[in-house]
N, C-alpha and C positions, 0 to 999 in steps of 0.2 A: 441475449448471449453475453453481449458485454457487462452488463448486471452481475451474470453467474462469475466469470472472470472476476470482477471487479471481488466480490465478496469470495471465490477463491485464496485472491492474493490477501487479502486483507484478515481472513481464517487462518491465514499462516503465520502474522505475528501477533504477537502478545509483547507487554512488558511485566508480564509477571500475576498481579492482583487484580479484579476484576474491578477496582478503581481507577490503576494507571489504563486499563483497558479502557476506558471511559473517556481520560482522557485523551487517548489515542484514537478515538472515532470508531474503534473495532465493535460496539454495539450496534451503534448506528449504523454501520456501514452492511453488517450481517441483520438487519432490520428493516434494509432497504430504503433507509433515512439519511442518501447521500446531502441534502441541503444540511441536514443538522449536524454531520458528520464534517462536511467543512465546515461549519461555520467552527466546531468544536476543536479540528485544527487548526485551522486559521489561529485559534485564540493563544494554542500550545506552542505553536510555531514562532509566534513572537515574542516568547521568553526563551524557546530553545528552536532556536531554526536550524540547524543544523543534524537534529537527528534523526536519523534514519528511520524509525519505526515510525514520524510523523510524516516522514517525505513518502515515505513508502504506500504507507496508505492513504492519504492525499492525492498521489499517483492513482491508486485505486480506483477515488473517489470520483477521479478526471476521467476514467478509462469506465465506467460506468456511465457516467454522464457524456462519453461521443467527446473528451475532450483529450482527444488521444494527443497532438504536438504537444499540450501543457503536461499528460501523463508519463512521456517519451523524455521528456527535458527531464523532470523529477526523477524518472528512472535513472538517466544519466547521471545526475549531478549526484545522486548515492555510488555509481559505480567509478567516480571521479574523487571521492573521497576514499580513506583509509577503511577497510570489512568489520566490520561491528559483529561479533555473535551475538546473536538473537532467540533467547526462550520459544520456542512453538506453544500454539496452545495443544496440540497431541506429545508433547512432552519433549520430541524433537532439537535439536540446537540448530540452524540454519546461518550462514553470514549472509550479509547485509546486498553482499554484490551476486550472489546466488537467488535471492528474490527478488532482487531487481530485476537482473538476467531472466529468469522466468517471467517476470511482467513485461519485460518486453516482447520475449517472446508471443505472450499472450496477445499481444497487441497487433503482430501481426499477421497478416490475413492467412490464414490455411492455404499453400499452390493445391490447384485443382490436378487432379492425375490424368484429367479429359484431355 
């Protein structure tokens, strides 16, 4: 379940070219190739650490792999910065604190109605 999440959020952004998607982890991530997918943030992130579409799905990456406090913080630190609009890959415009806000959401657990 956290996998389909994970690749959810991560289906949501794009940076435009099916390059910069690459470098954004978004193959890997919808590949199910979270180790390769950070490693391949990881690499982006320390030329541009501050942007969102890396933190986002990084976030992702965490929340796939059960690493939800590291995916929670990422979440926050985008909603802690200034809303980036963001290309969808369905063609969509989305800001930055609007998918975040959805990953967290996603993050936490469904109340039972029992």
């Amino acid at each position: 379940m956290r996998m389909l999440a994970a690749a959810a959020i991560a289906a949501m952004l794009t940076a435009g070219t099916a390059a910069a998607q690459d470098r954004t982890g978004y193959h890997a991530i919808a590949a199910g190739d979270l180790a390769g997918a950070e490693q391949r943030i990881a690499a982006e992130r320390r030329i541009f650490p501050d942007r969102p579409e890396l933190m986002l799905n990084l976030a992702a990456v965490y929340a796939g792999g059960g690493r939800l406090s590291d995916a929670r913080a990422l979440y926050a630190a985008v909603l802690d910065r200034p809303a980036v609009m963001m290309d969808m890959p369905n063609g969509s415009v989305r800001s930055s604190h609007y998918v975040a806000t959805i990953g967290l959401t996603r993050l936490s657990p469904i109340a039972s109605t029992r």
